[in-house]
N, C-alpha and C positions, 0 to 999 in steps of 0.2 A: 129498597133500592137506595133511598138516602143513605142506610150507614154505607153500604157498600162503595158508595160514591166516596162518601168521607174518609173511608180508609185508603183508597185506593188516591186520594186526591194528598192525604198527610203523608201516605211514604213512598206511591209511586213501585212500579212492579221491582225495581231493583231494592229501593228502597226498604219494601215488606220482603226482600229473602234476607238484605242484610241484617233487618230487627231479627228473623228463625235464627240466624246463626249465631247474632249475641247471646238471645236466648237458650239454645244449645249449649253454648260456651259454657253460660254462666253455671246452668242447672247442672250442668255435669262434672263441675269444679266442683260446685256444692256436695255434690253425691261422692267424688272421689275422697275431698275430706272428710267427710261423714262417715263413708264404711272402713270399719279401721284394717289393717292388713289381715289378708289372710282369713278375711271371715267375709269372705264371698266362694258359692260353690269351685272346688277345685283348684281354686287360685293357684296353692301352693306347687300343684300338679304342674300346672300352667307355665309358671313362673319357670319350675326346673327347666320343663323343656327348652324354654327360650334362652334360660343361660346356659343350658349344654352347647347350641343350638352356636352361641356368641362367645363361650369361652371357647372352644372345638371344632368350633366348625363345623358341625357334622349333625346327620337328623337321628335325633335317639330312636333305639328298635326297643318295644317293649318285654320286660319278660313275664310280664302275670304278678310283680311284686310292686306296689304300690307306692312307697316309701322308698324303695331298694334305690331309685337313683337319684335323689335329692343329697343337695352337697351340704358340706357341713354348714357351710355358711347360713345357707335356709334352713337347716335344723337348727341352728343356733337362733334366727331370727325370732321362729314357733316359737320356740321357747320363751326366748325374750318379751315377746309380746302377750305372751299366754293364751294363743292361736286353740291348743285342742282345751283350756281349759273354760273359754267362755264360749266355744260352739256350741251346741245344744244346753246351753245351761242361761236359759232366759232370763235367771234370778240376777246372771252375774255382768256387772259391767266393768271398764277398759280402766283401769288400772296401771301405775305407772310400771316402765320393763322394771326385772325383775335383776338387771343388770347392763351393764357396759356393752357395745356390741363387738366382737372376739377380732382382733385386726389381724390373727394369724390362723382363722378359721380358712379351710379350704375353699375354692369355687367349683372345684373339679367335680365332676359327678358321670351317672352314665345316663343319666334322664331317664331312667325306667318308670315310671310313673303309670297315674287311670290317664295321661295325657297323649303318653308317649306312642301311643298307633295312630294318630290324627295326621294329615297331610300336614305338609309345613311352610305354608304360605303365611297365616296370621305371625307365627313366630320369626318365620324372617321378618316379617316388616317388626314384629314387635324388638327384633334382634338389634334394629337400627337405633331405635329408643335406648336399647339398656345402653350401645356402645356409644350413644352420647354423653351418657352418666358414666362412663366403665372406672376414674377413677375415685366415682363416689361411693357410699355406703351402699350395701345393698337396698335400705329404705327407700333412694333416693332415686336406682333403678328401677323398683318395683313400682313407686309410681311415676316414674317418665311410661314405662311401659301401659300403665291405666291411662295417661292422658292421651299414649297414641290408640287405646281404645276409645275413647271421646271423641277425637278425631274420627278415627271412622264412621263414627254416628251418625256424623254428616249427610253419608252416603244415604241412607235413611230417610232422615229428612230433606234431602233432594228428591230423594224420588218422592215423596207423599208429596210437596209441594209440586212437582210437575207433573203426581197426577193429580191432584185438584183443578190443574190449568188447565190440563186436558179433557176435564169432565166440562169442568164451567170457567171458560174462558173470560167471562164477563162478570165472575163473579168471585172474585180476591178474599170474603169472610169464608168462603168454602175451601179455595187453598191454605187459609190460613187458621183453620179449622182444622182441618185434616190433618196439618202440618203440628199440629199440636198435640193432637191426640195418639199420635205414631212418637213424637219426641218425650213427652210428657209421661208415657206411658211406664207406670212405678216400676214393675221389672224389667222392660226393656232398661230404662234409665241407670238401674242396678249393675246391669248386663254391662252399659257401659261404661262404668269407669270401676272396670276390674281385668286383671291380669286374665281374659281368658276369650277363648276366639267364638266365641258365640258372637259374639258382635257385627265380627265379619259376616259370617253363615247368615246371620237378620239381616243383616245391612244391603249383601247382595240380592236375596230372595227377594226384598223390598225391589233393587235397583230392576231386576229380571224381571218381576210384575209390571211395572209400568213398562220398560220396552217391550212386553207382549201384550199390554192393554193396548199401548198406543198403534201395533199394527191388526189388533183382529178391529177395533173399533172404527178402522179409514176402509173402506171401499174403492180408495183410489191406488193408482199405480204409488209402488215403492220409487221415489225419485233416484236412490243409490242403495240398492239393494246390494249389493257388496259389503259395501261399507257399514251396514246396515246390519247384514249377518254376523259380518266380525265382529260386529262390539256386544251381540247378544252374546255369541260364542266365546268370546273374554270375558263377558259378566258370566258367567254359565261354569264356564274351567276354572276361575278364581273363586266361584262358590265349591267347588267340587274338591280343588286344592285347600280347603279349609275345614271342611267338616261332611262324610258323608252323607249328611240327610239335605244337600244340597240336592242331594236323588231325585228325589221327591220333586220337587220344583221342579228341575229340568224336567222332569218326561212329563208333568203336570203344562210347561209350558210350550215343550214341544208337541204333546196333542192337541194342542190350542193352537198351534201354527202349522199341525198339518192340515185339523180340520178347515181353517180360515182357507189354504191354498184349492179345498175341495170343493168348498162354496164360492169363491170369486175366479177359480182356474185363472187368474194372472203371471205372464213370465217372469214378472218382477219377485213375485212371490215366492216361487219355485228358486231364485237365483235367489234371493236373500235367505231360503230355508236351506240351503246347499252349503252354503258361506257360514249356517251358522252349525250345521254340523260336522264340516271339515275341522273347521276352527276348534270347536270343544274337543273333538277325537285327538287332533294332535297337538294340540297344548296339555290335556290329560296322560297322555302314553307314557312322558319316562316318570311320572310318580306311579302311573299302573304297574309299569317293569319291576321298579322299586318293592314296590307294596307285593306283589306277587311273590316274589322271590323271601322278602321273609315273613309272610304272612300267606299266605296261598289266596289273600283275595288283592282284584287291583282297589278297595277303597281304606286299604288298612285295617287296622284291628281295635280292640275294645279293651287295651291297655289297662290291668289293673282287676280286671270285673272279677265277678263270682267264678267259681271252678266248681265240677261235682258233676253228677251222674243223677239227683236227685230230678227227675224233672215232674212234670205237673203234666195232668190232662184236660184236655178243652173242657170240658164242663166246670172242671175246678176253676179254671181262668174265665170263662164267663161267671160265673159266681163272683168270682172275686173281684176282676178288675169293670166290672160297669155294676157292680156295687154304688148306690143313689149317693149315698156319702162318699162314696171313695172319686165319683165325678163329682161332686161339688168343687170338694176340695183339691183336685187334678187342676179342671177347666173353670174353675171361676177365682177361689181363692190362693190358689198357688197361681196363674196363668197372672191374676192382674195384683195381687202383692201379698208376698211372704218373702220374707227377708232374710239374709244373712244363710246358714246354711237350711233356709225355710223353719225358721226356730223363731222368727219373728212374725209377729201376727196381729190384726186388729181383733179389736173385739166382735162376735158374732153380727151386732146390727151394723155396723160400717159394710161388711159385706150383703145385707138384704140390702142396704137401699142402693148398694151397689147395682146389685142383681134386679129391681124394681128397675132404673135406671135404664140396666141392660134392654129389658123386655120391653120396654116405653121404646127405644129407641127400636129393636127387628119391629115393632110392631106393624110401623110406618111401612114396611118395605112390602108388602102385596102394592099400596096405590105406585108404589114406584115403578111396579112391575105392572098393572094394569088398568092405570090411568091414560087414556090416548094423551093426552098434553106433555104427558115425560118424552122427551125425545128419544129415541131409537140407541142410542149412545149409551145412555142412560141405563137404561135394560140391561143393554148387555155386559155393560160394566156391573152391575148386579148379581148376572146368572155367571157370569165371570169369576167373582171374587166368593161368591157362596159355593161355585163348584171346586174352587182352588181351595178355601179352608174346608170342605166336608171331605173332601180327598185327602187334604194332610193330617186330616183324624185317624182316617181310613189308615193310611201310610202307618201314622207315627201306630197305632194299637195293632196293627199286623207284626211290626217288629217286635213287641211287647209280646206278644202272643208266642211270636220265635223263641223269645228270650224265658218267657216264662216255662216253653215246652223244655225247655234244655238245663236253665238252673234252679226254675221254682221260684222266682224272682219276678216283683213286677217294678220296673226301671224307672216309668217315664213318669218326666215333670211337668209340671204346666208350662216353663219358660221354652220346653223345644217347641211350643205351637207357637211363636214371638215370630218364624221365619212364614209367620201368616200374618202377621201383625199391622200392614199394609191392607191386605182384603180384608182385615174386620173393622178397620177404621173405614173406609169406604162404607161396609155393609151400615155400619151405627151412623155415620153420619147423615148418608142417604136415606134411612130409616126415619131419623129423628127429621129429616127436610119433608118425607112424605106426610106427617103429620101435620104441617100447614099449609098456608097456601102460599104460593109463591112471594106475595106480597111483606109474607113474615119470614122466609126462608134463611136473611142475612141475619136474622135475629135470631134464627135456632141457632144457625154456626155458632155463633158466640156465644150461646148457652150452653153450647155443648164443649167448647174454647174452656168458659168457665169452669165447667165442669169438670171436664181434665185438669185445669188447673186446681182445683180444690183438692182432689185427688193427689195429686203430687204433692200439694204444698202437707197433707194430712200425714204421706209415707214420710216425708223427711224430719218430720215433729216424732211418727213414729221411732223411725231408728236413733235420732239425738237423745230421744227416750230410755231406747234399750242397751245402747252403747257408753252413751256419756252422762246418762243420767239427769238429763236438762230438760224441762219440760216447762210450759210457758204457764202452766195452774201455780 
């Protein structure tokens, strides 16, 4: 309780969110200089869409060809930089361009891209960045657009730090704990400072879990349930305007809000679960219209992917994708760091003691769940956030399973589980607090504070390693 005093007494509640944001700031400066262009997943994809998106006007429709709509100007840049020559080629590091950048290179393009079926919410905002920069070099665009990915991040670490308030109010190394391990976190951190709208999709999934943590966890009347609704149903549409696997979430967080109405039958409740499905239905409809029309679904398409008739049979796809290797390497070492297009890697024992780490920390989580002393909140912020990430397992491998029945192909990364990334920091942190007793509680946070930070500081020696060849031995 002492440190907790002392932190709370040196920065004061305002004062400890505006240390997360410098901190944000900075880390994310650091990481956008660090990864060099175009050698983060998709970027380049990313990037077309936004400048079609900002020279045109207009939301590019996908045809299945990958390349097909990047402007010369981007094709000149690849090259420049030697984008497809040091991707998967770990031996090789960032070397100066290879020339001049072309001032009579076109911008024109038709954005066909693996980007171009994605809703078009991240690249309008991203559209605002490039046309801050519009008379400078495309580098210069490329990253205003990464830094208005940084920004977003924000979003993020709002919501970890206002759920840590909301679990333990009285206890500032848990918000700021939390708030670390959701910021700090190597691939999310990657995620944002790059040209590409995952960021968004985490950031909201983030914002959407604590607005539905904080209403199953009150048993009290909704004081503005209207208002209340609306801003779930605007976080909810603006995830959905970003990336379909905002899917997921929503219906993950709408049966969490029908069940809550089922167990307290409040009229509050019912009026703010009313407001928040008005609101997502008709702020979603004219991109559904859109998307329909040249895609035949309302969530868009998968711009770019595999084509073919080869498809695979369930026994094959259980064989192959819960393969003991093939989930290490999914959910532990791709989920929490592999870099660049996943071609970057620590050596085997960084991720055990990762993984020992891990398990130390669920360990703690039964006393969390069946200790009477834990308060009731508690719990169920627990069975909350364990039923939200075992669900978006569930989610994200059913698609996979889709996709593998149809092209033979197994898709998914470790970074689409990051729109969990909120519920597993909760789960670890609460985990690692069950482990002691209350008295040592503000001392885990910050062990676990630590922790993350060790972890980040390890990934950014990693990639100065493998990119610029600087290493502090």
């Amino acid at each position: 309780m002492k440190l907790a005093r002392a932190i709370r007494s040196l920065f004061g509640k305002n004062g400890l969110r505006g240390l997360v944001v410098v901190l944000v700031l900075a880390k994310g400066t650091l990481w956008i200089a660090a990864m060099p262009p175009l050698q983060t997943p998709d970027e380049a994809s990313h990037f077309a869409y936004v400048q079609t998106l900002s020279e045109e006007g207009r939301i590019p429709v996908a045809s299945g060809k990958p390349w097909d709509g990047s402007s010369e100007e981007l094709l000149d840049l690849a090259k420049r930089v030697q984008a497809h020559e040091i991707a998967f080629h770990p031996e090789i590091t960032i070397r100066p361009p290879t020339s001049q950048a072309s001032t009579t290179a076109s911008r024109a393009s038709r954005g066909s891209t693996s980007a171009s079926g994605y809703p078009p919410l991240y690249y309008a905002m991203a559209s605002v960045a490039y046309r801050l920069f519009y008379d400078s070099d495309i580098l210069a665009r490329l990253y205003a657009v990464r830094f208005l990915s940084l920004l977003i991040s924000l979003l993020a670490a709002f919501a970890a730090y206002s759920t840590g308030r909301l679990l333990f109010p009285r206890s500032p190394t848990f918000a700021f704990a939390l708030t670390l391990v959701v910021s700090l976190h190597p691939m999310f951190s990657m995620m944002a400072a790059a040209a590409n709208n995952d960021v968004l999709v985490d950031s909201l999934s983030a914002l959407l879990f604590f607005w539905c943590l904080r209403l199953v966890l009150s048993d009290a009347e909704i004081s503005k349930p209207i208002r209340t609704g609306l801003t779930g149903g605007l976080v909810l549409t603006c995830g959905l305007l970003t990336k379909p696997q905002m899917l997921y979430t929503g219906a993950i967080v709408t049966l969490a809000l029908v069940i809550s109405f089922l167990r307290t039958r409040q009229r509050s409740f019912r009026t703010a679960l009313a407001a928040y499905a008005i609101t997502s239905a008709t702020l979603f409809a004219p991109w559904a219209v859109f998307s329909i029309h040249h895609y035949g679904s309302a969530f868009g398409s998968m711009g770019g992917q595999l084509t073919g008739s080869h498809s695979g049979t369930t026994a094959e796809f259980l064989r192959v994708a819960f393969a003991s290797q093939r989930l290490r390497e999914l959910w532990h070492e791709s989920l929490w760091a592999r870099f660049g297009w996943l071609d970057t890697s620590f050596p085997p024992y960084v991720y055990n003691v990762l993984a020992v780490g891990l398990l130390l920390a669920v360990a703690g989580l039964p006393r969390s769940l069946l200790d009477p002393a834990v308060p009731t909140s508690t719990k169920r912020a627990v069975i909350a956030s364990a039923v939200f990430l075992i669900g978006n397992l569930t989610f994200l491998h059913a698609i996979e399973f889709s996709f593998f029945r149809r092209f033979h192909f197994l898709m998914l990364q470790g970074r689409y589980l990051l729109t969990s990334l909120l519920p597993i920091a909760v789960l670890l942190l609460l985990g690692a607090r069950g482990l002691a007793s209350e008295r040592f509680r503000p001392k885990v946070d910050v062990g676990v504070a630590l922790g993350a930070l060790v972890l980040h500081i390890a990934s950014i020696l990693l990639i100065m390693k493998r990119y610029w060849g600087l290493s502090i031995a």
